[in-house]
C-alpha positions in Angstrom: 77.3 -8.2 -0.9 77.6 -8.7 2.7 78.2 -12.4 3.0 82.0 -13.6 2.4 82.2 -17.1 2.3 85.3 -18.8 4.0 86.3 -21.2 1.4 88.1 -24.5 2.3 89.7 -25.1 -0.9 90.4 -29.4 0.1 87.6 -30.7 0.2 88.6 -34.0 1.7 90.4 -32.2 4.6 88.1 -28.5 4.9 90.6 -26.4 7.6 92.5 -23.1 7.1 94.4 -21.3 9.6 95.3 -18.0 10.1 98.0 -17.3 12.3 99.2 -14.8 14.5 97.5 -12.1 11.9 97.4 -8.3 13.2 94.6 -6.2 12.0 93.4 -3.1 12.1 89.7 -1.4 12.2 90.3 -0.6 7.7 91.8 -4.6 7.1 89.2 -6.0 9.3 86.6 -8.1 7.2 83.0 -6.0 7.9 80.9 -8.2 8.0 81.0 -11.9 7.4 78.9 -15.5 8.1 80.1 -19.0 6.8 79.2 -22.8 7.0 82.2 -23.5 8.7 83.6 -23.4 12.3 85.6 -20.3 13.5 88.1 -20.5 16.4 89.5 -17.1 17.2 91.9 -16.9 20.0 93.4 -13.2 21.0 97.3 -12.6 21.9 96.7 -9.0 22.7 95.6 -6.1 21.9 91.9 -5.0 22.7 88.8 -4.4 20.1 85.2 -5.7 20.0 83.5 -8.4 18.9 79.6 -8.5 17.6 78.5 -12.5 17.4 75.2 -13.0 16.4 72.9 -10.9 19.0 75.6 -10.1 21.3 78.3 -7.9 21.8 81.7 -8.6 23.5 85.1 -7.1 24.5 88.3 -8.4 23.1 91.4 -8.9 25.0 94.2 -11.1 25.5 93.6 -14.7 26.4 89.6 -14.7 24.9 89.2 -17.7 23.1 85.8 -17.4 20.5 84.2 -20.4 19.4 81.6 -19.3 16.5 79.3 -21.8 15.0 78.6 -22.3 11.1 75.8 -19.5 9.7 76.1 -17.0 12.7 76.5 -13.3 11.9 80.1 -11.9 13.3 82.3 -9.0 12.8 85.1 -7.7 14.9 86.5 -4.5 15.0 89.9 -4.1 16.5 91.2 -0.9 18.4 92.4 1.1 16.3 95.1 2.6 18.7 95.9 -1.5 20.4 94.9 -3.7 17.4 94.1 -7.0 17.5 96.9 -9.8 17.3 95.0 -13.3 16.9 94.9 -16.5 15.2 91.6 -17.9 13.7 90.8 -21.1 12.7 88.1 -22.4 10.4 87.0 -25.5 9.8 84.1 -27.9 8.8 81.9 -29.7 11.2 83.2 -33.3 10.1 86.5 -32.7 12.2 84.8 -32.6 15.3 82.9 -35.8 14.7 84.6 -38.0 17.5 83.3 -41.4 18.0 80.3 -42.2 20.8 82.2 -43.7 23.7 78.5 -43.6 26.1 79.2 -41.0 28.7 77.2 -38.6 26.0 79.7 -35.9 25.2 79.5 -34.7 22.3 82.1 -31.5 20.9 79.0 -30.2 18.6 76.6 -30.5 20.8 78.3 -28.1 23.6 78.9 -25.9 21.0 75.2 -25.9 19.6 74.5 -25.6 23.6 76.5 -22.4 23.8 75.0 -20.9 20.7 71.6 -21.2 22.1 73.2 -19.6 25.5 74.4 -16.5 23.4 78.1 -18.3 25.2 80.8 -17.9 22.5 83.2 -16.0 24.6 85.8 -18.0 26.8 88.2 -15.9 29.1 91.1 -18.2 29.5 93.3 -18.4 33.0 97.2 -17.9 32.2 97.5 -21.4 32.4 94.7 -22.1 29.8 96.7 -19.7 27.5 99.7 -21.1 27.4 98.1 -24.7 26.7 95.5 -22.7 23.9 98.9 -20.8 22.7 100.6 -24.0 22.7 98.2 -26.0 20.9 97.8 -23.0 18.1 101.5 -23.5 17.6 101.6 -27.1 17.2 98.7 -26.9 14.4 100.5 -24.3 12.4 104.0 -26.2 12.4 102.0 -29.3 10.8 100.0 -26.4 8.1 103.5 -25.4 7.2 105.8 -28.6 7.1 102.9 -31.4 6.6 103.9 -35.0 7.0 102.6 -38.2 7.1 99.6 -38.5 9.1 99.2 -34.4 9.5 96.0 -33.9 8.8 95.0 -36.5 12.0 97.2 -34.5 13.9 95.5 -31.7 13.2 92.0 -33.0 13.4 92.8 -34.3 17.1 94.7 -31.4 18.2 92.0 -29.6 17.8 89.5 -31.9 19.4 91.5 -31.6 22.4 91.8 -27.9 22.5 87.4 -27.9 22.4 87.3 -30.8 24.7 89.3 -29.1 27.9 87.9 -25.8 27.4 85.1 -26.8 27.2 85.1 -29.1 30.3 87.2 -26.0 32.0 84.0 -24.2 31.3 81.6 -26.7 32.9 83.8 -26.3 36.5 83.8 -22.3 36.5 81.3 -21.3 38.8 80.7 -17.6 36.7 79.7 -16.6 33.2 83.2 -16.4 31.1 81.6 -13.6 28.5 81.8 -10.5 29.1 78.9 -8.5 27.1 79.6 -5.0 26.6 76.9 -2.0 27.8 74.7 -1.6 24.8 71.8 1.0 24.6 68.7 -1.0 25.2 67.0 -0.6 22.3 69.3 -2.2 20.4 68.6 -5.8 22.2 64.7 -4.6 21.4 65.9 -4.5 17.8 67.1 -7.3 17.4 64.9 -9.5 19.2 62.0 -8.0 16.8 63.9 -8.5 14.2 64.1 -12.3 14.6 60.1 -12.4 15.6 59.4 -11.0 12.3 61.4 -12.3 9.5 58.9 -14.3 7.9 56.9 -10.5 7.8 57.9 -7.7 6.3 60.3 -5.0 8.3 60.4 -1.4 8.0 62.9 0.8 9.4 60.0 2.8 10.5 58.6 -0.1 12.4 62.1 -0.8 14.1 62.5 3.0 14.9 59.2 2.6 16.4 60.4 0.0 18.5 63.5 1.3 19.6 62.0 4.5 20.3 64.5 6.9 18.6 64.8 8.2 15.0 65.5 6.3 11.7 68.7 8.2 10.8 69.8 7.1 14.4 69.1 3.7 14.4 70.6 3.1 10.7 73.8 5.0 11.7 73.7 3.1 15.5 72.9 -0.1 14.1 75.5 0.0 11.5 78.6 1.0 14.3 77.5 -1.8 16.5 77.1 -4.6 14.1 79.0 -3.5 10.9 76.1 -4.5 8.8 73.4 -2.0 7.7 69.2 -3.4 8.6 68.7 -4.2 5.2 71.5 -6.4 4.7 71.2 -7.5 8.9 67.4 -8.5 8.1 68.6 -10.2 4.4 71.5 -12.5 6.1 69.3 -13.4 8.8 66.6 -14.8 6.7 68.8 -16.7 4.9 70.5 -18.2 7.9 66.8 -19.4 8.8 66.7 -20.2 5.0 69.6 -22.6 5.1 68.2 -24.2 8.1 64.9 -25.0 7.1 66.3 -26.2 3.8 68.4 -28.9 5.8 66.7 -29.8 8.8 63.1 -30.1 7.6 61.2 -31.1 4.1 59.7 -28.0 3.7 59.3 -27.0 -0.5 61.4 -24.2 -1.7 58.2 -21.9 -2.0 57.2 -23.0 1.7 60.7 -22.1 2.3 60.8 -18.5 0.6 57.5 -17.9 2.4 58.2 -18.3 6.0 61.7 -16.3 5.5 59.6 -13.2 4.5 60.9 -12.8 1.1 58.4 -11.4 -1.6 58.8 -13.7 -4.3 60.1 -17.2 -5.3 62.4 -15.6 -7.8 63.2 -13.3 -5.4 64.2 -15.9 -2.9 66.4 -17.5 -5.7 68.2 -14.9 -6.8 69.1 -13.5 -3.2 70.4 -17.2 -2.2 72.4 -18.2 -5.1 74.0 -14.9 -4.7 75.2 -15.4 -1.5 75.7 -19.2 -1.3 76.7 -19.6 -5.0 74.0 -22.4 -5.5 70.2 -22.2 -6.0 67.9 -24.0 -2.8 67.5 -27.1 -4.5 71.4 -27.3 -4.5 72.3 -26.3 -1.7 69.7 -29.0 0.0 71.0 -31.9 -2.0 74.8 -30.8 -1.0 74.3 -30.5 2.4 71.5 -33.2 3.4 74.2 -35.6 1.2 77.2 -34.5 3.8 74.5 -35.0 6.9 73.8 -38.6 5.5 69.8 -37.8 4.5 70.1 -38.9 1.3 
């Protein structure tokens, strides 16, 4: 199964934290893509991260923002592991009130995602502050008082809001995208033009101009999913989206993701979401207010 949900066991406040956590290449999770958040902010160490359609170095002082349902797997060195804390959390934490000057924390991050920007290189200054911040959140998780959970909530907020307006003032591009060969943006781009059709491995060999064996051993090293399970998750990122965002029927829904049947489409969802469609519409369009 290559989907590993992050559960937020409290429902009424969704966050978990992760602090300070060493890994290496064997403890690293190898694939995963969740509903909720991710913050992952590096101490040291060095390694590489895939998010989504793009792949980035890791180093000390890189602060990751990840939105919900986007493919990402990092693989640390395994000579200079990664040390880094990672935060998860659900978008109803970020949901500040509208105070007119039309900033909105999810927005910018929504903004980035369509930028391929998840990737912020922080200034020493903006890693002690990051550092600093980290620290306060986890002295709350571990000795929580009245009132923690707000703390929590608006510690982060902050965090988002002056990185994010840091961001705005920097007059170059803060990720740094490692050399990839260029079929492998060909790929991938293909891939997302075509999941409503089906995809061969033959067909993406084609397009990348080299051999199958290559490509699945390639594709597998840079993204730590093989195609088959690359091609499923993506489909039912686009599945999960259509199911929330538009009125589309289920079978409409199964049809433009490219899978082969209804039953099909019901079985592969519910096994990685835990719910069928119809659930998982009525769960999440009740959180966004639809119904």
């Amino acid at each position: 199964m290559p989907i590993r949900e992050i559960a937020l066991s409290d429902v009424s406040f969704p966050f978990r934290m992760v602090y300070q956590d060493t890994k290496d290449p064997a403890s690293e999770l190898p694939d995963h893509l969740h509903d909720r958040y991710e913050i992952v902010y590096v101490y040291n160490g060095l390694g590489t991260f895939f998010i989504d359609n793009t792949l980035l170095d890791m180093c000390r002082g890189d602060l990751f923002v990840i939105p919900g349902n986007t493919i990402h797997h990092a693989i640390p060195n395994a000579e200079n592991p990664v040390t880094s804390t990672a935060v998860f959390f659900d978008a109803m934490l970020l949901q500040n009130p509208f105070f007119g000057d039309g900033f909105s924390i999810l927005q910018n991050i929504e903004g980035n995602r369509s930028k391929n920007v998840y990737q912020f290189r922080l200034t020493k200054a903006e890693q002690g502050t990051a550092e600093a911040q980290l620290e306060s959140i986890y002295k709350e998780c571990l000795q929580p008082q009245t009132g923690y959970q707000q703390i929590i909530a608006l510690t982060l907020q902050l965090m988002l809001i002056r990185f994010m307006r840091a961001d705005r003032q920097k007059s170059q591009e803060t990720s740094i995208a490692l050399t990839s060969p260029a079929w492998f943006k060909d790929v991938l781009q293909h891939i997302e033009n075509h999941l409503q059709h089906t995809i061969t491995l033959g067909e993406l060999a084609n397009v990348a101009m080299i051999s199958q064996s290559h490509l699945s051993r390639a594709f597998k090293r840079f993204v730590g999913l093989n195609l088959v399970d690359y091609i499923t998750t993506k489909r039912m990122i686009l599945a999960k989206e259509l199911l929330i965002n538009t009125d589309a029927k289920v079978a409409t829904v199964c049809e433009n993701c490219g899978f082969e049947s209804l039953p099909h489409f019901h079985r592969t969802f519910k096994k990685y979401t835990g719910v069928t469609p119809a659930t998982y519409r009525k769960l999440n369009g009740m959180s966004l207010g639809r119904w």
